[in-house]
DSSP file (Angstrom, degrees, kcal/mol; ACC not computed):
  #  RESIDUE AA STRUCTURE BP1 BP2  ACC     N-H-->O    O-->H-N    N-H-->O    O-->H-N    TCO  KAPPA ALPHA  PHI   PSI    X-CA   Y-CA   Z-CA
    1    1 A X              0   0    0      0, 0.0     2,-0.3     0, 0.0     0, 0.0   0.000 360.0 360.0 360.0 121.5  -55.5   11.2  -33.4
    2    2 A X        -     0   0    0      2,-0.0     2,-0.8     0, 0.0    21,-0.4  -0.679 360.0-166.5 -74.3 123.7  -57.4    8.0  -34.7
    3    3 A X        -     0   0    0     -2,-0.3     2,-1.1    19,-0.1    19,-0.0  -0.829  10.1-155.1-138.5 115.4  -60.6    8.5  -36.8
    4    4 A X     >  -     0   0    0     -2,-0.8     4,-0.5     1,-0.2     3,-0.4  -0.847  17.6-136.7-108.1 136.7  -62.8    5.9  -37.4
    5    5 A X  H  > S+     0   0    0     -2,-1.1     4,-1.8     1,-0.2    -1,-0.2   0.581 104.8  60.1 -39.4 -47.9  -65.1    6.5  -40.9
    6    6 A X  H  > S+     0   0    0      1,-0.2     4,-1.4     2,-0.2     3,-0.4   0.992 105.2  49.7 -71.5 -38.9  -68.5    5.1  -38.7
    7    7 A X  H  > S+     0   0    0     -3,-0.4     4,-1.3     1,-0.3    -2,-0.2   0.687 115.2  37.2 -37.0 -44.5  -68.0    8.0  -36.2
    8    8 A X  H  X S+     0   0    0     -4,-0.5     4,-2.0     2,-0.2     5,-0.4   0.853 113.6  63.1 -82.3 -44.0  -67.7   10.8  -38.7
    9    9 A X  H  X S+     0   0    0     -4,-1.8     4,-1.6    -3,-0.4    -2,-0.2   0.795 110.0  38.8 -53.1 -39.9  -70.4    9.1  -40.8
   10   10 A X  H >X S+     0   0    0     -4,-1.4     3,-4.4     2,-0.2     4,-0.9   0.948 109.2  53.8 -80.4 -71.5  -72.6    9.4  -38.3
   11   11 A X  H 3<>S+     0   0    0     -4,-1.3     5,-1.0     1,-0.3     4,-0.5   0.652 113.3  48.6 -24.9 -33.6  -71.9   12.8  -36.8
   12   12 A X  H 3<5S+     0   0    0     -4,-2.0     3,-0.4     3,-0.2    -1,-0.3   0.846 106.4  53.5 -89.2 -29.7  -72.4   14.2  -40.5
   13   13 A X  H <<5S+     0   0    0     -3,-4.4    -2,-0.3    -4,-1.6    -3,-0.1   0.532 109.2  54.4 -75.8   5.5  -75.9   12.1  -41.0
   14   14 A X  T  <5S-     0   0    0     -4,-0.9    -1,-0.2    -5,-0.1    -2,-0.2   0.630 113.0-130.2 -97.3 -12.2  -76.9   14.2  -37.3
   15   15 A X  T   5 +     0   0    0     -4,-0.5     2,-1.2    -3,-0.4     3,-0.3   0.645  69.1 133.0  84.4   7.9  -75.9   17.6  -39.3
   16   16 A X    > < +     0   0    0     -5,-1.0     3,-1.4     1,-0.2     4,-0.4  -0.159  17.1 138.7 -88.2  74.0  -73.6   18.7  -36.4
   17   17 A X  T 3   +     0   0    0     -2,-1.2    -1,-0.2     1,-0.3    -5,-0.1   0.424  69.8  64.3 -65.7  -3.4  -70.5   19.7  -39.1
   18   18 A X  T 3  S+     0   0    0     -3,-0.3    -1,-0.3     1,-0.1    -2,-0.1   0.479 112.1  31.3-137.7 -20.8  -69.9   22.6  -37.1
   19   19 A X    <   +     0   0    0     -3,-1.4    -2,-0.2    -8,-0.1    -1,-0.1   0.335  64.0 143.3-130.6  30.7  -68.8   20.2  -33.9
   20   20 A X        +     0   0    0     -4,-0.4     2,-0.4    11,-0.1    11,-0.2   0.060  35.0 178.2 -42.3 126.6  -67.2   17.0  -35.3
   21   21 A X        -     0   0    0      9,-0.2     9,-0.3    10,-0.0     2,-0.2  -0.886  45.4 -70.0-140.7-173.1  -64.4   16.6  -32.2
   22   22 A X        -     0   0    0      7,-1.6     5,-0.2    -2,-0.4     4,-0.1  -0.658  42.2-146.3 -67.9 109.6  -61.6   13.8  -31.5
   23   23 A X  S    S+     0   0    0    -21,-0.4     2,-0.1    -2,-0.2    -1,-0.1   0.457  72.6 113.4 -67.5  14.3  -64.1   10.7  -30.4
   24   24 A X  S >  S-     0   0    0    -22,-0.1     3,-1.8     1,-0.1     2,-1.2  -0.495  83.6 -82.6 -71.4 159.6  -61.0   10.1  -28.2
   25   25 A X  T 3  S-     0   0    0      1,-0.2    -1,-0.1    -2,-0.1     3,-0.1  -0.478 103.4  -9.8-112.1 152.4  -61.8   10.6  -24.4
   26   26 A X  T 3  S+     0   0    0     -2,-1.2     2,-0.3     1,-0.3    -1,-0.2   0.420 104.0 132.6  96.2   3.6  -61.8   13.8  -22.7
   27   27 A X    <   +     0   0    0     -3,-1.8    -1,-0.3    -5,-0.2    -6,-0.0  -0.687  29.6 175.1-111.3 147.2  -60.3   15.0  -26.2
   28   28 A X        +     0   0    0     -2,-0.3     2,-0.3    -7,-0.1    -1,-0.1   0.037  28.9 127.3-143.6  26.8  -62.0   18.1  -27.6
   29   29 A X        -     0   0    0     -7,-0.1    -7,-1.6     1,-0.0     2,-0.2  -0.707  59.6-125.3 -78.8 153.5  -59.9   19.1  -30.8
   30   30 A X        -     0   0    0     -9,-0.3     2,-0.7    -2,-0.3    -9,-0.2  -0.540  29.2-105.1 -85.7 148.4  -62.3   19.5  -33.7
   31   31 A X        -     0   0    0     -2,-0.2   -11,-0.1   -11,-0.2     5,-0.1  -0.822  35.8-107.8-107.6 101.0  -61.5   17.5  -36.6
   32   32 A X    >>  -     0   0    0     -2,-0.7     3,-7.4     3,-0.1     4,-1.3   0.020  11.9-123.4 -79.0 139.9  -60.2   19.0  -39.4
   33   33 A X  H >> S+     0   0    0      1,-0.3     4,-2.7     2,-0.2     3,-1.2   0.681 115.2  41.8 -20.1 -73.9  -61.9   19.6  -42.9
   34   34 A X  H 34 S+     0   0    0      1,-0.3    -1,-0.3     2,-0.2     4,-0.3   0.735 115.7  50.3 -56.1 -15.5  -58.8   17.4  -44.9
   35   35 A X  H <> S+     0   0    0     -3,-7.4     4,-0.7     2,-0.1    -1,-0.3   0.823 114.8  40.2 -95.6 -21.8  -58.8   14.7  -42.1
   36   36 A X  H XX S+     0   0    0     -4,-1.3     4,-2.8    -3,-1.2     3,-1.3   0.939 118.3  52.6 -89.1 -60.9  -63.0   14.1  -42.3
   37   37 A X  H 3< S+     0   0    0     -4,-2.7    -1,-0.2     1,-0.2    -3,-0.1   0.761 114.8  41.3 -63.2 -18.7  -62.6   14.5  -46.3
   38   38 A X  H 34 S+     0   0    0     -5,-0.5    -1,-0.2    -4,-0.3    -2,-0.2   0.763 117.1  46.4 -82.5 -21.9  -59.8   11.7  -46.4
   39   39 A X  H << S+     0   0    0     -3,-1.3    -2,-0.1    -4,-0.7   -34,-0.1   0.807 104.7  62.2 -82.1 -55.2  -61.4    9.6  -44.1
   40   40 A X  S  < S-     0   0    0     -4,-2.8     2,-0.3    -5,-0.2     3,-0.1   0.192  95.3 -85.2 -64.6-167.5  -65.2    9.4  -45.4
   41   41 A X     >  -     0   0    0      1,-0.1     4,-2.2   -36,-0.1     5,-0.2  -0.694  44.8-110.0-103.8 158.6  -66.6    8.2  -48.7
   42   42 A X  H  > S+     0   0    0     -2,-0.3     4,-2.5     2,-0.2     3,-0.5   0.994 128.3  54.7 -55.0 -59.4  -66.5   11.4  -51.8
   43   43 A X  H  > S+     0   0    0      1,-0.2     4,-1.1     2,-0.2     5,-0.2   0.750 108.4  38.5 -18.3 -84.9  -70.5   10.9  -50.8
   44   44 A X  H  > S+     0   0    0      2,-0.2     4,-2.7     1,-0.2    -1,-0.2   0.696 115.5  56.7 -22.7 -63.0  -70.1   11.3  -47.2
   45   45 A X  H  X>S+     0   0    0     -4,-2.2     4,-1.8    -3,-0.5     5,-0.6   0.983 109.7  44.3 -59.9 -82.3  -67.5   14.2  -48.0
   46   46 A X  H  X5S+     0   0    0     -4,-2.5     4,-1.1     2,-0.3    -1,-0.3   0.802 106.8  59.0 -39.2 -47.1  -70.0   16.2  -50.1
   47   47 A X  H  X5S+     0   0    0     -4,-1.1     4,-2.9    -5,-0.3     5,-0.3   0.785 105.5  53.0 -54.7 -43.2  -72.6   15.8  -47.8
   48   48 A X  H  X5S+     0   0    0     -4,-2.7     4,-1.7    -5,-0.2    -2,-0.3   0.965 107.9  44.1 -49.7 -61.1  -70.3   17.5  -45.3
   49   49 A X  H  X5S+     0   0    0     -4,-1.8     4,-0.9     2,-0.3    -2,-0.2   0.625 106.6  64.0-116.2 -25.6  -69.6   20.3  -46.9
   50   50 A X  H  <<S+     0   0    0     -4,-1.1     4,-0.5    -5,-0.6    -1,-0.2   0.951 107.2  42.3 -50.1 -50.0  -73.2   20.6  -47.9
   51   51 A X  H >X>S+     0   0    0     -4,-2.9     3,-3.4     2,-0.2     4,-2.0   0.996 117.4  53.6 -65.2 -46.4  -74.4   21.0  -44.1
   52   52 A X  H >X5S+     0   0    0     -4,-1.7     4,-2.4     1,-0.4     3,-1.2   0.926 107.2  44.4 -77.5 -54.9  -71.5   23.3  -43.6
   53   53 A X  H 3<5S+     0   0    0     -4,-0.9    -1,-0.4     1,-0.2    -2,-0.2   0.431 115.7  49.9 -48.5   1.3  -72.0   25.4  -45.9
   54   54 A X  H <>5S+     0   0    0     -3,-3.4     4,-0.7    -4,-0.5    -2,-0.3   0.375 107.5  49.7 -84.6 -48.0  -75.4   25.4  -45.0
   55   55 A X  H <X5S+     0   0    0     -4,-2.0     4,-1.2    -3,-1.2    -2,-0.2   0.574 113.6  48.5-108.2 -17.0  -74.9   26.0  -41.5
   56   56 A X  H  <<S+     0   0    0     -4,-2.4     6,-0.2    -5,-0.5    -3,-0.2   0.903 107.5  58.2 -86.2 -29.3  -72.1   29.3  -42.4
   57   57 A X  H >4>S+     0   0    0     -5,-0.3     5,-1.3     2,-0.2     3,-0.9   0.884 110.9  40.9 -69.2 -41.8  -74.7   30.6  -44.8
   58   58 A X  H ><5S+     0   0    0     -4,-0.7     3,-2.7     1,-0.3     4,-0.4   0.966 105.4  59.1 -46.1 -77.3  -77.2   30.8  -41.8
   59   59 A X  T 3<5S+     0   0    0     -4,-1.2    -1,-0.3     1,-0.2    -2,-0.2   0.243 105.4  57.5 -29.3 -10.5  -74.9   32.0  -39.3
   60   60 A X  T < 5S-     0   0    0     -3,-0.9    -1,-0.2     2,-0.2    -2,-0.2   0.473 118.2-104.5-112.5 -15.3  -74.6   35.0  -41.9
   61   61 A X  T < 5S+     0   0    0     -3,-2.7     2,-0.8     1,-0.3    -3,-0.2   0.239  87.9 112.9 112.9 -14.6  -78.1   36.0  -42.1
   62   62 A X      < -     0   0    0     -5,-1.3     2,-0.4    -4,-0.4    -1,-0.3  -0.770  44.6-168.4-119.3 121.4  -78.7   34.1  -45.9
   63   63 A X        -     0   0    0     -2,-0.8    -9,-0.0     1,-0.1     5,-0.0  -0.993  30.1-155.8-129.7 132.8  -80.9   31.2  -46.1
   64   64 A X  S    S-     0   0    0     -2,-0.4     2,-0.2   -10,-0.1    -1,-0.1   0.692  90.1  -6.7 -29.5 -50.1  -81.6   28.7  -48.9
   65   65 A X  S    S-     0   0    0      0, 0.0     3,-0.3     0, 0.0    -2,-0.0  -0.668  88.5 -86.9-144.0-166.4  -85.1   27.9  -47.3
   66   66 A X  S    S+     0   0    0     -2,-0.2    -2,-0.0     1,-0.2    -3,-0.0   0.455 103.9  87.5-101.1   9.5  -86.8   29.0  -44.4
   67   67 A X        +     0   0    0      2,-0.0     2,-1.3     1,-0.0    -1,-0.2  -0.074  53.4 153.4 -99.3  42.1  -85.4   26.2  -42.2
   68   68 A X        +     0   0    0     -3,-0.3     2,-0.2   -10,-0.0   -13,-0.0  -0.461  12.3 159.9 -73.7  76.9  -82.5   28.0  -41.3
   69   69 A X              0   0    0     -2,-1.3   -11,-0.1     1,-0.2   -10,-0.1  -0.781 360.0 360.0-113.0 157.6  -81.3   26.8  -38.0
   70   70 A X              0   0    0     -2,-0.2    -1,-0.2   -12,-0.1   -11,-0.1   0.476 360.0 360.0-144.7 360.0  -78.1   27.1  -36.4
């Protein structure tokens, strides 16, 4: 699997962390935490693991604010 840096860049500025896949096509593996954190900038990286954490917290019933979507 090939991962190019604008793909994931974007897909983490849309908030979807929770469905990052292969941009190969027809390919539907999810991309894993240590390949997206190797790839991106530490920024980029951090901002990742902000939505995602974000987006488990939700998914648990505990929200930061009251814009708790998932």
């Amino acid at each position: 699997m090939i991962f190019h840096c604008s793909y994931l860049n974007v897909k983490i500025k849309e908030g979807g962390v929770h469905d990052i896949t292969c941009p190969g096509y027809g390919c539907n593996i999810l991309v894993p935490v240590e390949v997206i954190e190797s790839v991106v900038s530490r920024d980029m990286a951090r901002r990742y693991l902000q939505f995602d954490i974000k987006v488990t917290c939700c998914s648990i019933g505990y929200s930061f604010d009251t814009k708790c979507v998932v």
